[in-house]
C-alpha positions in Angstrom: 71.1 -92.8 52.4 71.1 -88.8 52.6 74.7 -87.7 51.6 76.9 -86.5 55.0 77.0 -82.4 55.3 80.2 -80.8 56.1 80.7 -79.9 59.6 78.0 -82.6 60.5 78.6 -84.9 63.3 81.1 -82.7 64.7 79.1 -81.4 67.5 82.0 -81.5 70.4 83.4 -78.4 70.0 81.6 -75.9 71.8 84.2 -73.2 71.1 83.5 -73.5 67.4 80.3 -72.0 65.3 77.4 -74.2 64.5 78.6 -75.7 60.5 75.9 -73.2 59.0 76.9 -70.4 60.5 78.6 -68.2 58.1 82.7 -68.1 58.3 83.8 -65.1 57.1 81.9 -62.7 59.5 83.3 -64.6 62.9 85.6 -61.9 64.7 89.0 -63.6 64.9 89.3 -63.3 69.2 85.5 -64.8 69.3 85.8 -67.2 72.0 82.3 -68.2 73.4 83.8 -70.2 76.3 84.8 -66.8 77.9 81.2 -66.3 78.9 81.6 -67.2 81.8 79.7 -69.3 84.7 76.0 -70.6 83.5 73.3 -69.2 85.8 70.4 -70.9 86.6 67.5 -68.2 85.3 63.6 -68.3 85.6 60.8 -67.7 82.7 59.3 -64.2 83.8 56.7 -64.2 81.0 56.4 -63.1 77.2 55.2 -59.9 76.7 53.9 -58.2 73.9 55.2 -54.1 73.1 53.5 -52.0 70.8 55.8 -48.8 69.9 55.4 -46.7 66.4 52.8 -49.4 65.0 55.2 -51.7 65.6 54.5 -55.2 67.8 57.4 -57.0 69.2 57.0 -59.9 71.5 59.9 -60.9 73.5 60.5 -63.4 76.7 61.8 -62.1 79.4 63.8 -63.9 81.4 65.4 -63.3 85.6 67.9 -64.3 88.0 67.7 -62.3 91.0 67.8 -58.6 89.8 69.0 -59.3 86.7 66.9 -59.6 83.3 67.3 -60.7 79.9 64.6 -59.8 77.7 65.1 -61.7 74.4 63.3 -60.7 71.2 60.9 -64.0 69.7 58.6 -64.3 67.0 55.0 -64.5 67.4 54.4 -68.3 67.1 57.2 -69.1 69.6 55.6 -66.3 71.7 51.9 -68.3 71.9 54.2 -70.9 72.1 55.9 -70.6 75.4 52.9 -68.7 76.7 50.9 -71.6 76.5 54.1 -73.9 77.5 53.8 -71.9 80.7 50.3 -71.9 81.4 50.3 -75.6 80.3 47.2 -74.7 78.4 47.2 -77.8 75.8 46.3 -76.6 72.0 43.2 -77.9 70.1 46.2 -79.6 67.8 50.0 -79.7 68.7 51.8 -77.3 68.1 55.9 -77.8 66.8 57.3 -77.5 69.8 54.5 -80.1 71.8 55.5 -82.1 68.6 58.6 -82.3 69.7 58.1 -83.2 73.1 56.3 -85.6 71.9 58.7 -87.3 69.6 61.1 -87.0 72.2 59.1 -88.8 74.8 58.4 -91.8 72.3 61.8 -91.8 71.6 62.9 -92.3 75.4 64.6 -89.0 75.7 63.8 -85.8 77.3 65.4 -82.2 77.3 67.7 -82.1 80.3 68.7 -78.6 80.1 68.8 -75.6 77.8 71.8 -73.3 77.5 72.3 -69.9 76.3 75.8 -69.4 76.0 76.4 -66.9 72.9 76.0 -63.5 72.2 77.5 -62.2 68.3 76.5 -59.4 66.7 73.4 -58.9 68.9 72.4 -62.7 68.5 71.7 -64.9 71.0 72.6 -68.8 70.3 71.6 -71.5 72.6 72.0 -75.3 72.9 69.2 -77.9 74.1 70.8 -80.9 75.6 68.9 -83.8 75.3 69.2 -87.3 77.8 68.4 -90.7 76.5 69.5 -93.1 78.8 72.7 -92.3 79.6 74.2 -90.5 76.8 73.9 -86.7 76.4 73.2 -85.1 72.9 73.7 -81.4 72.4 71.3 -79.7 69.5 71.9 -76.2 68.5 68.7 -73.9 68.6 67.8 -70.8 68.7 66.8 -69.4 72.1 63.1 -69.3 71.7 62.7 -72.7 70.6 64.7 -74.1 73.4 62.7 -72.0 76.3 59.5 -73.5 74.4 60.8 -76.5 74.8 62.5 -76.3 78.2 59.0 -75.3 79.9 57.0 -78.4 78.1 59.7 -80.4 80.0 60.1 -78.2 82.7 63.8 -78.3 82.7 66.6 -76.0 83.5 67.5 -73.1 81.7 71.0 -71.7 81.9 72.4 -68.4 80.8 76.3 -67.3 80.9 77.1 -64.7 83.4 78.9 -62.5 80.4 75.4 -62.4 78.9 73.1 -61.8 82.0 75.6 -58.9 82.7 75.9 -57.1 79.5 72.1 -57.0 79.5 71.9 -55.8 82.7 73.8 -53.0 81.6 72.0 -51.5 78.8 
């Protein structure tokens, strides 16, 4: 039997870090509960900008007149793009893996949450439903809108976050 991690099994406390996350750079007042309400938000599409021979690929997500782009890698990119366009691979890719486990498994992701923003980081939750017990994974964004659009289930963004993007 695998030996028990600190911080493992702990996963209750929304107000505290993820047990990876490194201790000695958290602000003392960081309080991600103060985010405020979580909005229901929408997958625009992933788009691809080239600027001083540089590609970045980011996903940009709306509510209303709000947006949120969110900077991804490339495999989570072709990820959700094909997610979205429900355009199965010629073999699965992690995040149909996934699904697929999950699935076999009895459960399915009931909704994704971005609640976090620290030092221009993103951190996001997917909540996954077996039965009748809810189990809360942490993730990083991209992984849980790749997997959020294979399931096509909710995706929820705190209003603190929507609104400081909206202002830069």
């Amino acid at each position: 039997m695998p030996e028990e991690l600190p911080g493992n099994g702990d996963h209750g406390n929304l107000d505290e870090p993820p047990s990876f996350f490194p201790q000695a750079y958290l602000p003392a007042d960081r309080d991600s509960s103060q985010m405020g309400e979580l909005i229901r938000v929408r997958v625009d599409g992933v788009y691809v900008v080239e600027s001083g021979g540089q590609v970045s690929r980011f996903v940009l997500l709306v509510e209303g007149e709000r947006r949120l782009p969110i900077l991804i890698g490339e495999p989570e990119a072709q990820s959700i793009s094909m997610g979205l366009d429900d355009s199965p691979p010629d073999r699965p890719l992690t995040h149909d893996l996934v699904k697929t486990v999950c699935e076999r498994l009895g459960a399915r992701v009931s909704k994704v949450v971005i609640d976090d923003l620290w030092n221009g980081i993103y951190y996001a939750k997917i909540l996954l439903l077996k039965g009748d017990e809810e189990m809360e994974i942490d993730s990083r964004p991209s992984d849980a809108i790749a997997l959020a659009v294979r399931f096509d289930a909710p995706i929820l963004v705190a209003e603190e976050i929507l609104n400081s993007a909206a202002e830069e």
